[in-house]
C-alpha positions as CSV (number, residue, x, y, z in Angstrom):
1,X,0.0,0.0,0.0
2,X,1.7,3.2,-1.3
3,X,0.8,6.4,0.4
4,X,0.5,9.7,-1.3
5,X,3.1,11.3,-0.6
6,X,4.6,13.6,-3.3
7,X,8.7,14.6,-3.2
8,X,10.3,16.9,-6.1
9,X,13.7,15.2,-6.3
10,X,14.8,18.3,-8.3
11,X,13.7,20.5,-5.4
12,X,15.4,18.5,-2.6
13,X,18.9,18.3,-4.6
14,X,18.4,21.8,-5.3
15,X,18.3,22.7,-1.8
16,X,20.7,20.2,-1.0
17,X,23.4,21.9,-3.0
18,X,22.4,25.1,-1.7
19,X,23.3,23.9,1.9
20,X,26.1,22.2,1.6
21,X,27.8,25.3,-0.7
22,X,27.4,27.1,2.7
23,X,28.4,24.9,5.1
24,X,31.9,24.5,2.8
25,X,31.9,28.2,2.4
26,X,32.0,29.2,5.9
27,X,34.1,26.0,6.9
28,X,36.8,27.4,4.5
29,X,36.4,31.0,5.9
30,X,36.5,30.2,9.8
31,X,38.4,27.2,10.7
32,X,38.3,25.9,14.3
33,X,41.5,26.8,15.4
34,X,40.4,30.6,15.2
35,X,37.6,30.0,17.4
36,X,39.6,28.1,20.0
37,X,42.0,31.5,20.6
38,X,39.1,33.6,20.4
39,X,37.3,32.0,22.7
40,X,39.4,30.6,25.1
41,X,40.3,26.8,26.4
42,X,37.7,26.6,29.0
43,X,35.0,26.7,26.0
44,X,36.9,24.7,24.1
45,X,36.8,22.2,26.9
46,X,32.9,22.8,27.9
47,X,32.4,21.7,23.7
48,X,34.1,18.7,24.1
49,X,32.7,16.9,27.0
50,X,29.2,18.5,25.5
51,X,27.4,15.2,23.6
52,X,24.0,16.2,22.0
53,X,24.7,17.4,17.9
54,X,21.9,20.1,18.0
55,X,23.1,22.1,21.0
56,X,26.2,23.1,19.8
57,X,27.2,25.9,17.2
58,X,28.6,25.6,13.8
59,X,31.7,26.6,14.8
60,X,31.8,24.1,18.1
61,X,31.1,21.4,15.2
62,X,34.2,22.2,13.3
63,X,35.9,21.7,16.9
64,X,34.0,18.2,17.0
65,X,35.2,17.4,13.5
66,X,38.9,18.2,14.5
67,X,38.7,16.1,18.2
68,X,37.2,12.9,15.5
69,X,33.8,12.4,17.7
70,X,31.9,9.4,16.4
71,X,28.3,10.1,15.4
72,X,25.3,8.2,16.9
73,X,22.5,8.7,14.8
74,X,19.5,6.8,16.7
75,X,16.5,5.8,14.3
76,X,13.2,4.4,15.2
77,X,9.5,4.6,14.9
78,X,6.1,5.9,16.0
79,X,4.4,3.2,16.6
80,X,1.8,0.7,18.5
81,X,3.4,-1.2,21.4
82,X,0.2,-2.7,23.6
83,X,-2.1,-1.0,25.9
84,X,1.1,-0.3,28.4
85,X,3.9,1.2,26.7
86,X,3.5,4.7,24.5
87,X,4.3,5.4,20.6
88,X,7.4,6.4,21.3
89,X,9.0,3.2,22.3
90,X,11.3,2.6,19.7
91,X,12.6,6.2,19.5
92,X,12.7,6.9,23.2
93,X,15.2,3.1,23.7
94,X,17.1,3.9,20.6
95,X,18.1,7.4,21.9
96,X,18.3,6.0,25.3
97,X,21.0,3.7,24.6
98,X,23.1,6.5,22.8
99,X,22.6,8.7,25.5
100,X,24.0,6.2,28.3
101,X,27.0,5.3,25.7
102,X,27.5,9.6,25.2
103,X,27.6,9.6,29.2
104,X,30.3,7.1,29.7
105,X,32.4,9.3,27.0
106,X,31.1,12.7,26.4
107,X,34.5,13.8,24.5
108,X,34.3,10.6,21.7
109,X,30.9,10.8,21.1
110,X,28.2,12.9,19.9
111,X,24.4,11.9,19.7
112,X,22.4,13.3,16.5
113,X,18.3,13.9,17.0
114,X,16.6,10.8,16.3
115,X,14.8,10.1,13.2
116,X,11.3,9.3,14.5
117,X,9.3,7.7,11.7
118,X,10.1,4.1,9.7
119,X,9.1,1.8,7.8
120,X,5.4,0.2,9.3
121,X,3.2,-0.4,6.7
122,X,2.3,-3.5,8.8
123,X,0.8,-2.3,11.9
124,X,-1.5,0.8,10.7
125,X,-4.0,-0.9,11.4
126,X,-3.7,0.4,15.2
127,X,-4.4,4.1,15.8
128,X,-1.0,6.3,16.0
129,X,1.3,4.0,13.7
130,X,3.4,6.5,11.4
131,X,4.6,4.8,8.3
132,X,7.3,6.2,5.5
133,X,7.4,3.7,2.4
134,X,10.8,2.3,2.2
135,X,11.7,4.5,-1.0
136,X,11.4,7.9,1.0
137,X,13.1,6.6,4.4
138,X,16.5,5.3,3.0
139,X,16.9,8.8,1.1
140,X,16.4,10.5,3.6
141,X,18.5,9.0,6.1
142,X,21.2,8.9,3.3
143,X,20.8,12.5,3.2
144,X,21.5,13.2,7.0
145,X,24.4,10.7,6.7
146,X,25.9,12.5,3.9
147,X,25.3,15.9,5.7
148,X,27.4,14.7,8.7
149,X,30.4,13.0,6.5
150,X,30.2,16.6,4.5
151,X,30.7,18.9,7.5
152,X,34.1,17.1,8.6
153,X,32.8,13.6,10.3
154,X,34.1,10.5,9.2
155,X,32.3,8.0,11.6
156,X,28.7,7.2,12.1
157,X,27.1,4.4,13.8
158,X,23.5,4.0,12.8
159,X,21.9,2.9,16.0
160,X,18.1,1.0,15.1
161,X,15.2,1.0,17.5
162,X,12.5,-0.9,15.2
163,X,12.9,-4.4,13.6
164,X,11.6,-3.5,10.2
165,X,14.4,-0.6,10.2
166,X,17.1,-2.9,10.6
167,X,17.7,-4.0,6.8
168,X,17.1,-0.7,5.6
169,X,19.5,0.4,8.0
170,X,22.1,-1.6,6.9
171,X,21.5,-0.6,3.0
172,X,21.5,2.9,4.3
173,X,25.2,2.2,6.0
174,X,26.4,0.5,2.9
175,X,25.7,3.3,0.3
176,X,27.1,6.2,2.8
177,X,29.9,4.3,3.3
178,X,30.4,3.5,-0.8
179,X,29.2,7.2,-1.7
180,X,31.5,9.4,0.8
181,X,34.5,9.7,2.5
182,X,33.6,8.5,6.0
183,X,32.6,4.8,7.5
184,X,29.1,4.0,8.6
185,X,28.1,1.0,10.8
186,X,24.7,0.1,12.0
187,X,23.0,-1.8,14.4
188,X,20.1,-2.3,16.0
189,X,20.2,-1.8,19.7
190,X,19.1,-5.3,20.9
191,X,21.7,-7.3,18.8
192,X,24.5,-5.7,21.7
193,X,22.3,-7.1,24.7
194,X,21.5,-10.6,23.4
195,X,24.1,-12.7,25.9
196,X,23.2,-10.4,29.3
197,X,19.1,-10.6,28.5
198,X,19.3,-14.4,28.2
199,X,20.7,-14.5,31.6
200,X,18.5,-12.6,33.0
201,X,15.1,-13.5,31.0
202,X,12.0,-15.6,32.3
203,X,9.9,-15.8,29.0
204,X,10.6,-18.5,26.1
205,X,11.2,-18.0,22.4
206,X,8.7,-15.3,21.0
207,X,8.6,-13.6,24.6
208,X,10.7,-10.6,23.9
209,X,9.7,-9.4,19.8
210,X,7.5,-6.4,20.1
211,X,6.3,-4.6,23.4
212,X,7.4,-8.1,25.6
213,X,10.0,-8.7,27.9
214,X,12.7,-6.7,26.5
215,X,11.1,-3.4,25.5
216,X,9.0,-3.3,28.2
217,X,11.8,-3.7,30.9
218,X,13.8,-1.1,29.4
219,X,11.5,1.5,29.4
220,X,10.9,0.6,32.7
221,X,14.6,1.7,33.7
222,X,14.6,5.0,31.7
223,X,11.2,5.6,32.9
224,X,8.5,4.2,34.5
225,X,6.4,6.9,34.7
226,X,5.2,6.4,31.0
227,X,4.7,2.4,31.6
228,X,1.3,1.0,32.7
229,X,1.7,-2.3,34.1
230,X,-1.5,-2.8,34.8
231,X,-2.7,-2.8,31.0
232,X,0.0,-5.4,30.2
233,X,-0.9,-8.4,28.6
234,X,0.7,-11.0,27.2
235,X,0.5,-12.9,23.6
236,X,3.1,-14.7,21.5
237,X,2.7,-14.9,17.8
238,X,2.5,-11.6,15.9
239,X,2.9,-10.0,12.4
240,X,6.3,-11.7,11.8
241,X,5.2,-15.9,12.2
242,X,2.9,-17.3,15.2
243,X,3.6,-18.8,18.1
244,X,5.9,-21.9,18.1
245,X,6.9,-22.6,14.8
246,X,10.5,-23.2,14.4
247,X,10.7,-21.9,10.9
248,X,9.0,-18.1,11.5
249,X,8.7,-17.4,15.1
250,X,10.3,-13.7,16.4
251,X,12.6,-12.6,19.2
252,X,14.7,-9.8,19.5
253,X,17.3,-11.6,21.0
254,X,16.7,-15.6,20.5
255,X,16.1,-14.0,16.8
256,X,14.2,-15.1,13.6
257,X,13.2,-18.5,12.5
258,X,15.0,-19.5,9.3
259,X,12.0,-18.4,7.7
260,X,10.7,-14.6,6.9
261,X,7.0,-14.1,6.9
262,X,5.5,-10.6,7.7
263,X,2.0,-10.0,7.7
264,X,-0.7,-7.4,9.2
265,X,0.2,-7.2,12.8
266,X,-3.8,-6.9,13.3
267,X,-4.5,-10.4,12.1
268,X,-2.2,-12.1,14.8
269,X,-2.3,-9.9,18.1
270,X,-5.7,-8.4,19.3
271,X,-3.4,-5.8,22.1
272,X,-0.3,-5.2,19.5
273,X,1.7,-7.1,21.9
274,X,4.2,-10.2,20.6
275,X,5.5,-11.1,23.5
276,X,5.6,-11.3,27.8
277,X,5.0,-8.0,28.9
278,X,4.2,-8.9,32.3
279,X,7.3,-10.4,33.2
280,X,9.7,-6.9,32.9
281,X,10.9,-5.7,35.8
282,X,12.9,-2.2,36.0
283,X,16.3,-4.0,37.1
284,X,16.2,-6.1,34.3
285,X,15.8,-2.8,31.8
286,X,19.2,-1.6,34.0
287,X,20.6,-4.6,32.9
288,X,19.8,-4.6,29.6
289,X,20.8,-0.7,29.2
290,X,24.0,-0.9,30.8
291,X,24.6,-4.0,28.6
292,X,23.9,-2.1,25.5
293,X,25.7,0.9,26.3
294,X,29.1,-0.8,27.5
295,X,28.9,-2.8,24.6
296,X,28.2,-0.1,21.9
297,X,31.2,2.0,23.5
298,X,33.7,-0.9,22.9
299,X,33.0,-0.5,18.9
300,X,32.9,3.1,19.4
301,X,36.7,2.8,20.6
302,X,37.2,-0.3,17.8
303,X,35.2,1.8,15.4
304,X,37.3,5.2,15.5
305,X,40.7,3.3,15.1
306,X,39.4,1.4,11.8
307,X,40.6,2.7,8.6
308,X,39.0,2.7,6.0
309,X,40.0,0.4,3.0
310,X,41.2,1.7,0.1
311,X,39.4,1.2,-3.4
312,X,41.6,-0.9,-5.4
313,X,40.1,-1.7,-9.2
314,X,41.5,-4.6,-10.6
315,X,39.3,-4.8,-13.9
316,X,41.4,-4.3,-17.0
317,X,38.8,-1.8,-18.3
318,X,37.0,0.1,-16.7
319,X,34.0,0.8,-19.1
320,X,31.9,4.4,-19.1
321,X,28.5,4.0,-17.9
322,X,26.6,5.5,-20.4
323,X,24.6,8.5,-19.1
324,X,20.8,8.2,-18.7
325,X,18.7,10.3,-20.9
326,X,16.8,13.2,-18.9
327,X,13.3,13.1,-18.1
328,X,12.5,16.7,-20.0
C-alpha cells in the first residue's frame, strides 16, 4: 500500500546543493582553530565533553570534527506497542542507549536527534502507527548521513530502534559508506544485549519481539512513569510468524526463525503485543541498558581506530557508464 506522498527530487537536490555550498563556504572562511584562541580553552573544553549534535554551534562542530567524535544517529519509529507502553518506544530506547553510551564518553561521542518515523506499513492498522514507504526513508537518512560525512565527520554508527528498520539500516550504512569519505556502521540496539538478556530472562522463544519482555523492561529503567503495568498483557505470535513454529517465530534476542513471513500485525495480536509484557521488571531494563551501552562503546573505541579500505580496481577496463537520458 503506497501512500500519497509527493517529493520533487529536483527541489530537494536543489536545496541540498544550496546547503552544503554554505556549510563548505563558511568551513573554508572560519576554521576551528580561530575560534579556539578567540574563545578561550575553557570553552573549548565545555564543547568537548558537550554530547548532544543540536546544542552546539557551527563553529563548536568544526571543533568536533577536529577532536574525530563518532556520530550516533539513533532511528526508530512511531508506533503501537500494547495498551502499556506509549508510541514512542522505539525512539525513546534507541536514543536511550546512545545517550548512556555519550555519558560514559562525552568527549568521543556525539548523539544526533533521532529520526522518529520508519518503515510500518504492517501495523497501521492500530491508531498512531506512522509509516514512511521504504523509498522515502533510505533517502532520507542517506541524506542526514551524507550531511554529517560533508561537515568534517568520518564515523557514524546508525543505532536502530525498530525491527523493520534494521535492513534498511544496513543498505542505508552500505551506500554512505560506498558514496563518501567516511565509515558507517549500523546496528540495531538489541543485537549488543542478546548474551546479558538471556541471563537474566523468564519468558521462552517469542517472549521478547514487540512490546514483551525486552522493551517493556527497558523502558521501565529510563522511565517508569510512561509504563502501565496494569494494562500489560501478554501474547506470543504476531505479524512476523505465530507462536511456536521453528521456521518463522520472532525474538529480539533468541532471533528469527529461518523463515521470513511478515503480515498485518492486526490479524495475529488483538493488544499489539508479541511477547511477555508482564514479566519486565525495572532492574532487568538496568541490565539490559548498561549491557547495550558498555557494549556499543567498545565499537565506538574499535570503530574510531578502523581505517578505512582503500578502493583498489582490478578490472582491466574500466567501461563508461553510459549517461541516462533526462526526463524533460
Amino acid at each position: 500500500m503506497a501512500l500519497p506522498i509527493t517529493v520533487s527530487n529536483t527541489f530537494q537536490f536543489t536545496c541540498i546543493c544550496i546547503a552544503f555550498s554554505l556549510r563548505s563556504e563558511h568551513t573554508a572562511l572560519h576554521p576551528a582553530s580561530q575560534f579556539r584562541e578567540r574563545r578561550g580553552g575553557s570553552t573549548l573544553m565545555a564543547t568537548l565533553d558537550t554530547y548532544l549534535y543540536d546544542e552546539l554551534t557551527w563553529p563548536e562542530i568544526n571543533e568536533a570534527v577536529e577532536a574525530r567524535k563518532v556520530i550516533l544517529l539513533p532511528i526508530g519509529s512511531t508506533e503501537q506497542h500494547g495498551h502499556h507502553l506509549p508510541l514512542d518506544v522505539d525512539n525513546f530506547l534507541a536514543r536511550g542507549v546512545c545517550l548512556e553510551t555519550a555519558k560514559r564518553a562525552p568527549r568521543e561521542l556525539l548523539v544526533m536527534p533521532t529520526i522518529p518515523y520508519g518503515y510500518n506499513e504492517h501495523a497501521l492498522d492500530f491508531p498512531g502507527t506512522i509509516h514512511v514507504h521504504y523509498d522515502h526513508f533510505i533517502e532520507y537518512c542517506l541524506d542526514v548521513c551524507k550531511s554529517v560525512v560533508h561537515a568534517g565527520f568520518d564515523r557514524i554508527i546508525i543505532v536502530d530502534g525498530h525491527g523493520s528498520n534494521e535492513h534498511l539500516c544496513e543498505f542505508i550504512a552500505r551506500r554512505a559508506t560506498l558514496e563518501t569519505d567516511g565509515l558507517v556502521a549500523s546496528t540495531m540496539w538489541t543485537n549488543l544485549v542478546i548474551d546479558t538478556f538471556e541471563e537474566i530472562r523468564d519468558s521462552g522463544q517469542g517472549g521478547a519481539a514487540h512490546a514483551g519482555e525486552l522493551e517493556t523492561s527497558a523502558y521501565l529503567h529510563l522511565d517508569e512513569s510512561k509504563v502501565r503495568m496494569d494494562r500489560a498483557a501478554d501474547h506470543y505470535g504476531g505479524a512476523a510468524g505465530r507462536e511456536g513454529s521453528r521456521f518463522t517465530e520472532v525474538d529480539l534476542t533468541k532471533g528469527w526463525g529461518p523463515i521470513k513471513l511478515v503480515q498485518w500485525t492486526s490479524s495475529a495480536t488483538p493488544t499489539g503485543v508479541s511477547g511477555a509484557a508482564t514479566l519486565s521488571t525495572k532492574e532487568k531494563g538496568r541490565r539490559i541498558i548498561n549491557a547495550a551501552a558498555d557494549s556499543l562503546l567498545e565499537f565506538v573505541r574499535e570503530f574510531r581506530a578502523m581505517e578505512k579500505g582503500e578502493r583498489i580496481e582490478h578490472r582491466v577496463v574500466v567501461p563508461e557508464l553510459p549517461t541516462l537520458p533526462s526526463a524533460d
